[in-house]
C-alpha positions in Angstrom: -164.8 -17.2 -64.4 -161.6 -15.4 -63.9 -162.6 -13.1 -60.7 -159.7 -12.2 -59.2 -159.0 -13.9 -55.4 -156.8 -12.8 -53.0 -153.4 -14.3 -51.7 -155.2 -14.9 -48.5 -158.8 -14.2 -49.1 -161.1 -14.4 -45.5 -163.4 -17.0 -46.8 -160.4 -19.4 -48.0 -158.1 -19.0 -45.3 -161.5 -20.1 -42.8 -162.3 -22.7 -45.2 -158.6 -24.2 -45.0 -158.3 -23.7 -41.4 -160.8 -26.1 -41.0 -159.4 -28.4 -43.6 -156.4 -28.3 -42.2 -157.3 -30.1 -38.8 -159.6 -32.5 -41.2 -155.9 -33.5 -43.1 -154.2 -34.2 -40.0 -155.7 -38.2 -40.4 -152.9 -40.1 -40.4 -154.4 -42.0 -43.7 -154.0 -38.4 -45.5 -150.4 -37.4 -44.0 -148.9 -40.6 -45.3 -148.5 -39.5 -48.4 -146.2 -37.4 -46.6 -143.3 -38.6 -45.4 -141.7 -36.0 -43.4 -144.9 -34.7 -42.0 -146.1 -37.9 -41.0 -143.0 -38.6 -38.8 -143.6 -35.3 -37.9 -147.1 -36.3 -36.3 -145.9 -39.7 -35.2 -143.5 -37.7 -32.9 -146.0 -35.1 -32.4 -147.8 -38.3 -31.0 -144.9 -39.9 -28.6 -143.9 -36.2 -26.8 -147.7 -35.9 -25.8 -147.9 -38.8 -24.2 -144.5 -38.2 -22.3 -146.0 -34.9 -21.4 -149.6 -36.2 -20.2 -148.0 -39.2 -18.0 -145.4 -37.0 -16.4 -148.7 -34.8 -15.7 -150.4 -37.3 -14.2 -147.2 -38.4 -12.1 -146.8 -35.0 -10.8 -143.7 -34.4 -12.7 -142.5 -31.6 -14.4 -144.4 -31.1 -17.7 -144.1 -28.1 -19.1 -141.4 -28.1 -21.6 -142.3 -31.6 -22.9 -146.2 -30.1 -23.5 -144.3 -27.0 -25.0 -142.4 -29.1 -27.6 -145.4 -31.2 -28.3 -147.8 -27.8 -28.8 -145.2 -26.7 -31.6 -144.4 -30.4 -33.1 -148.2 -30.4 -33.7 -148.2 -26.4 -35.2 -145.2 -27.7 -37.4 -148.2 -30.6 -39.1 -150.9 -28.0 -38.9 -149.0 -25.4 -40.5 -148.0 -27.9 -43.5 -151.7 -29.4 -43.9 -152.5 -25.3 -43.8 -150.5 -24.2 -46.5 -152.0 -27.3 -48.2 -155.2 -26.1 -47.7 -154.7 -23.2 -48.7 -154.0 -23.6 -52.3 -156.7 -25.8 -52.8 -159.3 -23.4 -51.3 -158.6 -20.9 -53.9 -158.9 -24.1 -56.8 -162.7 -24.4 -54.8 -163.5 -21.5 -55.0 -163.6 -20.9 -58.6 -165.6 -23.9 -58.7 -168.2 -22.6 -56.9 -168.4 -19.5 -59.2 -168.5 -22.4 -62.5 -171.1 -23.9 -60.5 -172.7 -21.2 -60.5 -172.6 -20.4 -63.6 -173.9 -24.0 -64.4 -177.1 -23.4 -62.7 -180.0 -25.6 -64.0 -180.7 -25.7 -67.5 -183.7 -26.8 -69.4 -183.1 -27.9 -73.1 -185.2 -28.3 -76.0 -184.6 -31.6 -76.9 -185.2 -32.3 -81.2 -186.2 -35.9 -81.4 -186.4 -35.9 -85.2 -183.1 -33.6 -86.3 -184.6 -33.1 -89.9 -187.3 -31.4 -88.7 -186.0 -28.9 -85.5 -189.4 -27.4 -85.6 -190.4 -29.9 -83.5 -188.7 -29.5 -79.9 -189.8 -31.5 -76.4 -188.7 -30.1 -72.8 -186.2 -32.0 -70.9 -183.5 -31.5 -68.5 -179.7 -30.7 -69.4 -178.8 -33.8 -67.1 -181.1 -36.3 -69.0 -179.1 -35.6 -72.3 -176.8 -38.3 -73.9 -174.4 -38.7 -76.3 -176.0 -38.1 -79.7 -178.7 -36.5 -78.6 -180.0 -33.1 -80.9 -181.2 -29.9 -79.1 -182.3 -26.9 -80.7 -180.6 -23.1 -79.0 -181.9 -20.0 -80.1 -181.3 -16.5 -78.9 -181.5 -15.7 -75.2 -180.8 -19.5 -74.3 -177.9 -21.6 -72.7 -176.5 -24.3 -74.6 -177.1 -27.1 -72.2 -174.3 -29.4 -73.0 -171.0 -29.4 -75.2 -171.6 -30.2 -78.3 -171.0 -29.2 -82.3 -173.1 -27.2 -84.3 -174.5 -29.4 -87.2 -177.1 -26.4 -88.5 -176.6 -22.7 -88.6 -174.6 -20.2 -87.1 -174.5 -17.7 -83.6 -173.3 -15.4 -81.9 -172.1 -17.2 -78.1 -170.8 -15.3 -75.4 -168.3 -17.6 -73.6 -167.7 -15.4 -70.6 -169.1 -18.1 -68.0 -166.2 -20.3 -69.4 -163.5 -17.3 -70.3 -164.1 -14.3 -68.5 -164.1 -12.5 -71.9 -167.6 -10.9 -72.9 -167.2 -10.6 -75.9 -168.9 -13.1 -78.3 -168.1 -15.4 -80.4 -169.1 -17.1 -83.5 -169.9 -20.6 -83.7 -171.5 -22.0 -87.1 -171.9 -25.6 -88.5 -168.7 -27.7 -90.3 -165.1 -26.9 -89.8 -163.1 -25.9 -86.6 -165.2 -23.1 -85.3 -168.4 -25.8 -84.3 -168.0 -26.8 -81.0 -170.0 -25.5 -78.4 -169.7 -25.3 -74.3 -172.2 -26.3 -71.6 -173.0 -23.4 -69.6 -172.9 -20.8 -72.7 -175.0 -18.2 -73.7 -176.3 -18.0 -77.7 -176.3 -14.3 -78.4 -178.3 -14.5 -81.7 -180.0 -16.7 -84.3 -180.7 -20.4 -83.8 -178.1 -23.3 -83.7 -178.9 -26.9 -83.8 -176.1 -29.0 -81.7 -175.7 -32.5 -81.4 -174.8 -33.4 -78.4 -171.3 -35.0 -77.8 -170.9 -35.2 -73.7 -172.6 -38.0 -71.4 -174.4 -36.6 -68.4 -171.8 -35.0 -66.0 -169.1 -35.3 -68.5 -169.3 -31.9 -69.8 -166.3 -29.8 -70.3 -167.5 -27.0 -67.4 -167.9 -30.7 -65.4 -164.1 -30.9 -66.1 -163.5 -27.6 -65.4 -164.8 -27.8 -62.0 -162.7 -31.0 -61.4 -159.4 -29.9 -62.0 -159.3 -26.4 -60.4 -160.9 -28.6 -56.9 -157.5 -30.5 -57.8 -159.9 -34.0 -57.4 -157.8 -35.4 -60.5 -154.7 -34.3 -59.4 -151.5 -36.8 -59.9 -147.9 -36.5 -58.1 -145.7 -35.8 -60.8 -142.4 -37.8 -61.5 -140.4 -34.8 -60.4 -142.8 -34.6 -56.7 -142.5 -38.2 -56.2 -138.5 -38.2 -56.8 -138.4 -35.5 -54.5 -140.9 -37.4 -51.8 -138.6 -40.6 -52.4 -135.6 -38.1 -51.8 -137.4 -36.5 -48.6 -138.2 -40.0 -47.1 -135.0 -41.4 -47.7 -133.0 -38.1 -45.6 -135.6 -38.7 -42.4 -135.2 -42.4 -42.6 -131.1 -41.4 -42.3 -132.1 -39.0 -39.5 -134.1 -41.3 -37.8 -131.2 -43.4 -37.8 -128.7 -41.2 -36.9 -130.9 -39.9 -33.9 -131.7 -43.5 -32.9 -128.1 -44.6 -32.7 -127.3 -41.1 -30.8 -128.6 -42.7 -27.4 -126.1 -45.6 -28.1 -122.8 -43.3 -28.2 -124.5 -41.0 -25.6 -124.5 -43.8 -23.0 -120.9 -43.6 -23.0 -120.8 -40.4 -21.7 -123.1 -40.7 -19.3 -125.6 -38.0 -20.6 -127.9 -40.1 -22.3 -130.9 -37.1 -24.0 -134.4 -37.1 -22.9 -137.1 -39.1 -25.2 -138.3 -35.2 -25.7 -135.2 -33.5 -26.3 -134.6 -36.8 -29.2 -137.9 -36.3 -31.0 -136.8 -32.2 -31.0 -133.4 -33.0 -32.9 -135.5 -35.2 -35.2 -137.9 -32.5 -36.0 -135.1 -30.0 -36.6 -133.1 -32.5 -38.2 -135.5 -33.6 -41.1 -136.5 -31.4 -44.3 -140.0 -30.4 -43.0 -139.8 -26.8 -44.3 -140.1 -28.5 -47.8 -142.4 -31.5 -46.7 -144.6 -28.9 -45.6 -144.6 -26.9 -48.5 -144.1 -29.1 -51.6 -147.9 -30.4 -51.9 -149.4 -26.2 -51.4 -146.1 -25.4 -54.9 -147.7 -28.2 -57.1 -151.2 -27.2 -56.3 -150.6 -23.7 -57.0 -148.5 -24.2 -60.3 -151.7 -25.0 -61.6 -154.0 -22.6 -60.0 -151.6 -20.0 -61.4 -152.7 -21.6 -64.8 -156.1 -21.1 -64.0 -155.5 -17.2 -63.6 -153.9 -17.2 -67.4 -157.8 -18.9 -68.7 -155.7 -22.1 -68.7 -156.8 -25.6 -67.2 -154.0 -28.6 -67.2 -155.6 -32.1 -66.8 -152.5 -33.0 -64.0 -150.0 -31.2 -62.6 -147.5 -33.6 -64.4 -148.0 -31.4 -67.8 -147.6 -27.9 -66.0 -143.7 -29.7 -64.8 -143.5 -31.1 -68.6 -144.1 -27.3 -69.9 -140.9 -25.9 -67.7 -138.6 -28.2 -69.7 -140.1 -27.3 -73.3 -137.6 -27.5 -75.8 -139.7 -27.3 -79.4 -142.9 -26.1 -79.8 -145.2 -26.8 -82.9 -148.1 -25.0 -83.7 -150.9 -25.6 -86.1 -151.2 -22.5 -88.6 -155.0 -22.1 -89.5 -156.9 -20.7 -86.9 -153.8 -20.8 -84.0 -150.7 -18.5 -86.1 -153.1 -16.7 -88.6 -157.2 -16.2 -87.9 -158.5 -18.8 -90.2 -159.9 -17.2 -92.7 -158.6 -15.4 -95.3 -159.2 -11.9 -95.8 -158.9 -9.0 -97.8 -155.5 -7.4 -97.7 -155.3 -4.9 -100.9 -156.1 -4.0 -103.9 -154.5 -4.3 -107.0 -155.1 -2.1 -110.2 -154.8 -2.9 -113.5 -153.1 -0.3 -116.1 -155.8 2.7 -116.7 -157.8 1.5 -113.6 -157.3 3.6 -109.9 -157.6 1.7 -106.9 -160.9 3.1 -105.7 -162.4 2.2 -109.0 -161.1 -1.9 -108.4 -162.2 -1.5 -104.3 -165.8 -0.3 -105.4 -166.1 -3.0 -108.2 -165.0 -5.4 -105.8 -167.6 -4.3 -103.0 -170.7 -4.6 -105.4 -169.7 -7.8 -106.6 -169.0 -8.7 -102.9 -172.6 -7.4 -101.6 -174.4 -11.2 -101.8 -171.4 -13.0 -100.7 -171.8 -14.4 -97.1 -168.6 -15.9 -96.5 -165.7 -14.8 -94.5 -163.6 -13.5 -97.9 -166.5 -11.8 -99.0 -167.4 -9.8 -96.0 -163.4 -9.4 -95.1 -163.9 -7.4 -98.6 -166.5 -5.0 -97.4 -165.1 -4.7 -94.2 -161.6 -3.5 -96.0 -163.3 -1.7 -98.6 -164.8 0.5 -95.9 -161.9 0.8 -93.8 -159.5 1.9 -96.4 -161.4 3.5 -98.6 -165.1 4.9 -96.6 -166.7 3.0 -99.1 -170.2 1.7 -97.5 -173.1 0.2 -100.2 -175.9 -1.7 -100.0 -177.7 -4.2 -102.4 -179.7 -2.0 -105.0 -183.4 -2.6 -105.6 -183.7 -4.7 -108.9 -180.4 -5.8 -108.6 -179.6 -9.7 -109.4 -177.0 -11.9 -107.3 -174.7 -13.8 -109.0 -173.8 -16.4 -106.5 -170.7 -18.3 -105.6 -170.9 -22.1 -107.2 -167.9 -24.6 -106.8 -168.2 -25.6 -110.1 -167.9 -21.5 -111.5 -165.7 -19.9 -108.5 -167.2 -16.8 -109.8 -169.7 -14.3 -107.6 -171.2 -11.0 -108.6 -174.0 -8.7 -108.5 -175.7 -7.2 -112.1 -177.2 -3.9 -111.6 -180.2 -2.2 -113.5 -179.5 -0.1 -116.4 -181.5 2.8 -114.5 -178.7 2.6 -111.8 -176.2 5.4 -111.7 -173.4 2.0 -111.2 -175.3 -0.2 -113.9 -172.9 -3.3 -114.9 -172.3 -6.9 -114.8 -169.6 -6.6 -112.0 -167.9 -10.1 -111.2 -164.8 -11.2 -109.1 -163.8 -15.1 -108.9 -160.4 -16.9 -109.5 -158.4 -15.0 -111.7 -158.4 -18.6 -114.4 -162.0 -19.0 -114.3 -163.3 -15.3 -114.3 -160.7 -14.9 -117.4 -162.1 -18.1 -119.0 -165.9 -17.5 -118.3 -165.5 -13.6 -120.2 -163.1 -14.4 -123.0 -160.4 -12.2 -121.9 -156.7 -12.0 -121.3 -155.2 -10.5 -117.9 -153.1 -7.4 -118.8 -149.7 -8.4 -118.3 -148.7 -5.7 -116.2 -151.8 -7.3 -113.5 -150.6 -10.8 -114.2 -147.0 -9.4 -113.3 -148.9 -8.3 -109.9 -150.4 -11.1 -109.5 -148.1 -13.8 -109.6 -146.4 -11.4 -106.4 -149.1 -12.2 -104.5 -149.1 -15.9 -105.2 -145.5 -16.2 -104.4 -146.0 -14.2 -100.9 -148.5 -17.1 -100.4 -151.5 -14.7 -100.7 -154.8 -15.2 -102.9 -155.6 -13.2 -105.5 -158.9 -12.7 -107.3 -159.7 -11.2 -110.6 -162.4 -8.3 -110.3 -164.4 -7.2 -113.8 -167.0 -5.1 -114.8 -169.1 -5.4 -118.3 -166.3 -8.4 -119.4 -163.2 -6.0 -118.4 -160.8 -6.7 -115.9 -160.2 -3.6 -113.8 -157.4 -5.6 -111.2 -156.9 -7.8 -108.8 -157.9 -8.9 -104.8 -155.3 -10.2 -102.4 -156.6 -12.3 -100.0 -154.2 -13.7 -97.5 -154.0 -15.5 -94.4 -154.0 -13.1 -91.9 -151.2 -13.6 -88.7 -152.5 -13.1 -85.6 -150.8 -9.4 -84.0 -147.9 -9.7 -82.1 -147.0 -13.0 -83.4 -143.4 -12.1 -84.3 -142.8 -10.8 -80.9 -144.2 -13.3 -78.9 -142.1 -15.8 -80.8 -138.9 -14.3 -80.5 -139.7 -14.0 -76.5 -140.0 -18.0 -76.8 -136.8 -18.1 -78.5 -134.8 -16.1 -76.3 -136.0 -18.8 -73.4 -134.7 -21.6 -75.6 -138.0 -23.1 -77.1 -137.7 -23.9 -81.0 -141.2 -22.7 -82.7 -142.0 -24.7 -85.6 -145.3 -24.0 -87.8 -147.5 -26.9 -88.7 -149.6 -26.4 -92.2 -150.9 -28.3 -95.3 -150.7 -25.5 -97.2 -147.6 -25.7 -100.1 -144.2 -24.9 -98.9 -144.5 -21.7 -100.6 -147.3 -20.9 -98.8 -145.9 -22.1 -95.5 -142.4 -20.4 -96.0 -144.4 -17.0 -96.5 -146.2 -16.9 -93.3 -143.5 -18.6 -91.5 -140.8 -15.9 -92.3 -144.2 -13.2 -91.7 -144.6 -14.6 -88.4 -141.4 -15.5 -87.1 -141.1 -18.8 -86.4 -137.6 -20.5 -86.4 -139.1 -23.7 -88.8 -142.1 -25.3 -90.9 -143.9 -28.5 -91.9 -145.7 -27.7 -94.7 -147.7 -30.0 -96.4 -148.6 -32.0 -93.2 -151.4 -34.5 -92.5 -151.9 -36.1 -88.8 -149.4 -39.0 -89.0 -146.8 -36.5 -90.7 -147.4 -33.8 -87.1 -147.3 -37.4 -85.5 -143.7 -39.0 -86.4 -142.4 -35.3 -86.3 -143.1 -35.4 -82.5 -142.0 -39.2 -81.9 -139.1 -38.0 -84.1 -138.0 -35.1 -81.7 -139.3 -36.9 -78.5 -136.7 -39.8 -79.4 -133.8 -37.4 -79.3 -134.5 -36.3 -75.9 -136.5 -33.4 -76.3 -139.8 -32.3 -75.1 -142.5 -31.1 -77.6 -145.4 -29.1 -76.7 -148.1 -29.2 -79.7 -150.9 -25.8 -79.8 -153.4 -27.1 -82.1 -157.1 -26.4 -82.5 -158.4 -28.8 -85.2 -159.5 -32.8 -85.1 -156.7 -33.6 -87.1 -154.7 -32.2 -85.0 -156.0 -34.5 -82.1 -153.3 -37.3 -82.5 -150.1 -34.9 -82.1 -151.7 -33.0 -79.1 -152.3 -36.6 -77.5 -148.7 -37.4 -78.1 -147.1 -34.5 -77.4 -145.7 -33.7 -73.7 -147.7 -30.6 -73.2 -150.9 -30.3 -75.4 -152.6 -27.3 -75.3 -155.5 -27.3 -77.3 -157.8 -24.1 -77.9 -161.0 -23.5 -76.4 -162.3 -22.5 -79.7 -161.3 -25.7 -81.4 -163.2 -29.1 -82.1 -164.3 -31.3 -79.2 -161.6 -34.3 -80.4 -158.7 -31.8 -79.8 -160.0 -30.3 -76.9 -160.1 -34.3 -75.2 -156.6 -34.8 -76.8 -154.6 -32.4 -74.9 -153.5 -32.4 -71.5 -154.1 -28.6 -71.3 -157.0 -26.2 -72.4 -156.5 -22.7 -74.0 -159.9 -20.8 -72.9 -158.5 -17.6 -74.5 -157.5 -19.6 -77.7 -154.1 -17.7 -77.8 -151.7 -20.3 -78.7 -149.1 -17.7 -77.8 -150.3 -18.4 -74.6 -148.3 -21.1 -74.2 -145.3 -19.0 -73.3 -147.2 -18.1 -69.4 -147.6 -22.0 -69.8 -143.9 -22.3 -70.2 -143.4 -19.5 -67.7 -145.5 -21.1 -65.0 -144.3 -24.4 -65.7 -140.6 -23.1 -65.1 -142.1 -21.3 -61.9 -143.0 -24.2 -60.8 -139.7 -25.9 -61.1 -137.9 -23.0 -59.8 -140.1 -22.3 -56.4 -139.4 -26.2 -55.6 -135.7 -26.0 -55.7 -135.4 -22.8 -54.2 -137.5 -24.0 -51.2 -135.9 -27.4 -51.2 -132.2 -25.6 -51.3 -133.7 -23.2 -48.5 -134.9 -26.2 -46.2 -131.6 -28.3 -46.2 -129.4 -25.0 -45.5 -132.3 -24.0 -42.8 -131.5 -27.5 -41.1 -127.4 -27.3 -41.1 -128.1 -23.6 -39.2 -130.7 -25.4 -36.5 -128.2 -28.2 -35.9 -126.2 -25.3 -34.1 -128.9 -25.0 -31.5 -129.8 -28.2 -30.7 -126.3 -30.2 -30.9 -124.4 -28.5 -28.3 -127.7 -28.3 -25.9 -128.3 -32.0 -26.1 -123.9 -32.4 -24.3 -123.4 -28.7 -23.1 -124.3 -30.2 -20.0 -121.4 -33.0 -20.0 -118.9 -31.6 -21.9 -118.9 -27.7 -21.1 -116.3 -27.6 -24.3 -119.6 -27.6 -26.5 -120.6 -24.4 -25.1 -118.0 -22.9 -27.6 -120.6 -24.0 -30.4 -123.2 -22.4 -28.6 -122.8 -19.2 -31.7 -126.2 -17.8 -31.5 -125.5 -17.1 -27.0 -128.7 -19.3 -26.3 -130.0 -18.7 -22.7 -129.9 -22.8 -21.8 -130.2 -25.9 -23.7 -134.1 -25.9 -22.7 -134.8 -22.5 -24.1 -132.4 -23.9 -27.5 -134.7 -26.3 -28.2 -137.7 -25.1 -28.0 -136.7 -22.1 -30.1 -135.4 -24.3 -32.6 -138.8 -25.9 -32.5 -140.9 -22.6 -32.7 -138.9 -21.4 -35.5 -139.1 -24.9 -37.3 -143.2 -24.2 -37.4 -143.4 -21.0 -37.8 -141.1 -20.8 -40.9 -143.4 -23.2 -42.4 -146.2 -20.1 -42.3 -143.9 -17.6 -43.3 -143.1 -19.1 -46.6 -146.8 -20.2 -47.5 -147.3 -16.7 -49.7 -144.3 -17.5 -51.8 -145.2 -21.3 -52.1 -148.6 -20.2 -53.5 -147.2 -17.3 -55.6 -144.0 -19.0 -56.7 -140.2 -17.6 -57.1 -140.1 -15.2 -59.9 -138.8 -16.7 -63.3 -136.6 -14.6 -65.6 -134.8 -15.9 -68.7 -131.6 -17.2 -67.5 -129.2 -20.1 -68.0 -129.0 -23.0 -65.6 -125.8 -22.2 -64.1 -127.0 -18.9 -63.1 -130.0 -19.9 -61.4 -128.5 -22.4 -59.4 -125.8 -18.9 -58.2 -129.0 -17.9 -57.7 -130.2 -20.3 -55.4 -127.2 -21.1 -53.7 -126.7 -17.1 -53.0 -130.6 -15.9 -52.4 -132.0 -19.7 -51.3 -129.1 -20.8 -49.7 -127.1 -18.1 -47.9 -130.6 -17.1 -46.5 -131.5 -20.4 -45.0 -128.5 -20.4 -43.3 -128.6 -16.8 -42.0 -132.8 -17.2 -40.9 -132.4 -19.8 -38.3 -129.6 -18.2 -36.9 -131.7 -15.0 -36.6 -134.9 -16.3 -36.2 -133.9 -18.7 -33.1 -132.1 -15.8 -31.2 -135.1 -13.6 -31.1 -137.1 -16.3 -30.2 -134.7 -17.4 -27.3 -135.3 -13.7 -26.1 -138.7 -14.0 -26.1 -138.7 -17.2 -24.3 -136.4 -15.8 -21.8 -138.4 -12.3 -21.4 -141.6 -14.0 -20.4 -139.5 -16.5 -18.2 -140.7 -19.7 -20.4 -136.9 -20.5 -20.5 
């Protein structure tokens, strides 16, 4: 999915060139204040210029000013354009990866033996379909019967795959997917078209896109300065009169143009669009551009432990020995009694067995498997007395494996042990022949870089807080492990829930990373809710964004982006209103130069003539438009700063440079104008 696409790619600037001409409907630009009065005008000046045409009057400089009037709307439905090509062209490539799937459809889900052919559209809700290796998963859905290998890349990018088995949070599968190995039995959990690649394709076209509050504020904002312009221009004609030196209709609809924001108007749809295409790039989708605004103002951030701050499953982390017993003695107990264990502790043994201590073994023949029971919580292998390791070996919880043999934990282990507990870890009691030789520690593993991705969050002014039901002593371990500022341990969905309401009624703004169903109701309420790809299908619907990585440290690029976002629009807004006071100079002391040669002392920029003023100020109010589409699309850089230094910022970067541009700008284009005798 995530093939890279250029700034201006050849494809998606023809695509948009075309699409820009198709947006210049008047039904489309009124959503657009500015740029609609900017075609309305666009409108009036080429009709003046056709009927003086066809009355043999001089036309030229009213069809010059109407040619760039209708540049300055094609330029802004351009830039528009732009950004969503590149959100349509990584639908194609989804599409593409959608393709046309068959499925084998299991009428009867207690016996999948029996399969019947039938198209991946044609499946509902509820339906059972039976994946093996080689084969796309034809629809999301969750894994009620076995377990794969899936590679994910048509969704991620990322091609390497992951596993997917029946019950927990790790059972949801993806439309469009490819199962690796084995054989999974889904049930089916989409309607037809309603699949989560569907969705996909939806929101990076932009189809479901909303204004946001903070867009619409600023279109109520934009229409409410060119209403006041309109005005102002309007009532000019009245004062003018008593001069005698009442402007053109032309020269009018010029100071109009100049006078209104369109630099902004232009731009503002191509920023919001492009906030979330930049999410797109990071393996994120947002639902509506209003959560990618929510995540620049962020002020606490929870996230769900299991599976999101640690990996999920516990794992093997050391060994501990009891007196008389060395450590390699307890790791290769601990690996034969590990050998028929097939869950994630067991082989998180083997795997640590062999990576700290080369130890590799495989089941003997005439060995017997003990296996792990609820009721026992004791696992183990017995080997034959003809083999060189014969014993009973055992490991199990350290209550029931010293119950089920009789014996008393050393004290010096039980010392060691209650360590581990109080850290938050696991342990578990390995024996051989009715002796305990020491001790497992499985923990909760964090996820690497944890720490430092958290303290990056804090230093941008986001509290982290870490949302668990394990014990608080549990919690406070692996929050003070991974870094975060607070915890909630002990919490079940309404407890997440009221946390959120609780910090959402003082004024803040919560973002909630979760991956689990019961972690559906706090991603719903939360401002920003990014749920992970790898989670259940409930959370994934819950949240307004989607984590296809499922890094739920990814949420700092989401904070970044969303602050990006913020940022590009008031630099660009601050840049437009100081672009307008610096055009004001050219067209103002054109319009009365004529009448009161006084106004010729305003004349800064040594204009040629009042006609050649205008119509630079014109050119340059189009072409300005097209020289800040790449850093709409790309957006103002964000660094970590306060709020009073961004605004210096602005003012100084923004600001001081759309006063000094026009003044440049409009002077080279006077010269031009003059050069080739247009002026």
């Amino acid at each position: 999915m995530q093939t890279q696409i250029a700034l201006f790619d050849g494809a998606i600037l023809r695509r948009a060139a075309l699409d820009a001409v198709l947006k210049l409907n008047p039904r489309h630009l009124v959503r657009n204040p500015v740029i609609f009065m900017t075609e309305v005008v666009s409108i009036l000046v080429t009709l003046l210029a056709v009927r003086d045409a066809v009355l043999g009057h001089p036309f030229a400089f009213q069809a010059s000013v109407a040619a760039w009037l209708w540049l300055t709307v094609l330029f802004a439905t351009f830039a528009e354009a732009v950004a969503e090509g590149r959100g349509k062209a990584r639908a194609a490539s989804l599409r593409a990866a959608r393709g046309e799937t068959m499925a084998r459809y299991v009428p009867l889900p207690e016996d999948p033996s029996l399969t019947l052919p039938r198209p991946a559209a044609e499946l509902k809700r509820g339906d059972h379909v039976l994946v093996e290796a080689g084969e796309i998963i034809p629809s999301d859905g969750e894994i009620i019967q076995g377990i794969a290998s899936v590679n994910e890349s048509a969704v991620t990018g990322e091609s390497a795959p992951v596993i997917r088995e029946a019950g927990g949070d790790r059972s949801a599968v993806t439309g469009g997917t490819l199962v690796v190995s084995d054989r999974i039995l889904v049930r089916i959990t989409a309607e037809a078209g309603g699949t989560f690649l569907d969705r996909m394709i939806a929101m990076v076209e932009g189809a479901s896109r909303q204004k946001t509050p903070n867009e619409i504020a600023l279109d109520i904002l934009l229409a409410g300065m060119t209403l006041i312009f309109l005005i102002a221009v309007v009532t000019l004609v009245g004062f003018a009169s008593y001069s005698g030196a009442v402007p053109s209709v032309v020269v009018l609809a010029a100071l109009l143009v100049t006078l209104i924001p369109t630099t902004i108007g232009g731009l503002l749809s191509a920023i919001g669009i492009a906030g979330m295409d930049r999410l797109v790039r990071f393996n994120v989708l947002a639902t509506s551009g209003r959560a990618v605004e929510a995540a620049g103002d962020v002020d606490v951030l929870l996230l769900d432990k299991t599976g999101t701050i640690t990996f999920g499953n516990r794992q093997a982390a050391a060994f501990l020995p009891a007196p008389g017993v060395s450590e390699a003695q307890v790791a290769e107990a601990a690996v034969l009694a590990s050998l028929a264990d097939e869950t994630p502790e067991g082989r998180s043994i083997l795997a640590f067995a062999r990576e700290h201590f080369g130890i590799i073994a495989a089941t003997p023949e005439g060995a017997r498997a003990v296996p792990f029971t609820a009721q026992t919580r004791i696992s183990g292998m017995d080997l034959p007395a003809n083999d060189p390791k014969a014993g009973a070996y055992r490991k199990g919880a350290v209550d029931s494996l010293a119950a089920t043999l009789g014996v008393a934990i050393p004290p010096e282990l039980a010392a060691g042990m209650d360590r581990i507990a109080r850290t938050g870890a696991t342990p578990l009691a390995v024996a051989k022949d009715g002796r305990i030789l020491g001790a497992i520690e499985l923990k909760d593993i964090v996820k690497p870089g944890m720490r430092e991705r958290f303290a990056e969050l804090r230093r941008m002014g986001i509290r982290t807080v870490m949302v668990t039901g394990d014990n608080r002593l549990t919690a406070a371990a692996i929050a003070v492990e991974a870094g975060v500022d607070d915890f909630l341990a002990e919490a079940k969905p309404q407890q997440k829930l009221d946390y959120i309401r609780a910090q959402q009624a003082e004024g803040r703004l919560v973002a909630m990373a979760g991956d689990g169903t019961n972690d559906a109701p706090a991603l719903a309420q939360a401002d920003v809710g990014l749920a992970m790809q790898t989670g259940t299908q409930a959370a994934r619907e819950a949240g307004n964004m989607v984590d296809l990585d499922s890094d739920p440290t990814k949420l700092i690029e989401v904070v970044e982006i969303g602050k990006q976002l913020l940022i590009t629009r008031g630099a660009l807004t601050t840049f437009s209103i100081a672009n307008d006071v610096a055009k004001y100079f050219a067209i103002l002391p054109a319009i009365f130069v004529a009448q009161y040669p006084g106004l010729a002392a305003l004349n800064v920029m040594g204009l040629t003539s009042p006609q050649s003023a205008i119509l630079s100020a014109v050119i340059f109010n189009a072409l300005i438009i097209v020289a800040l589409v790449p850093l709409a699309l790309r957006g103002v850089g964000y660094a970590p700063i306060g709020a009073a230094a961004l605004l210096r910022r602005n003012l100084l970067v923004y600001g001081l440079g759309g006063l000094i541009a026009p003044f440049i700008g409009i002077k080279i284009i006077d010269v031009i104008l003059t050069v080739i005798g247009v002026a």
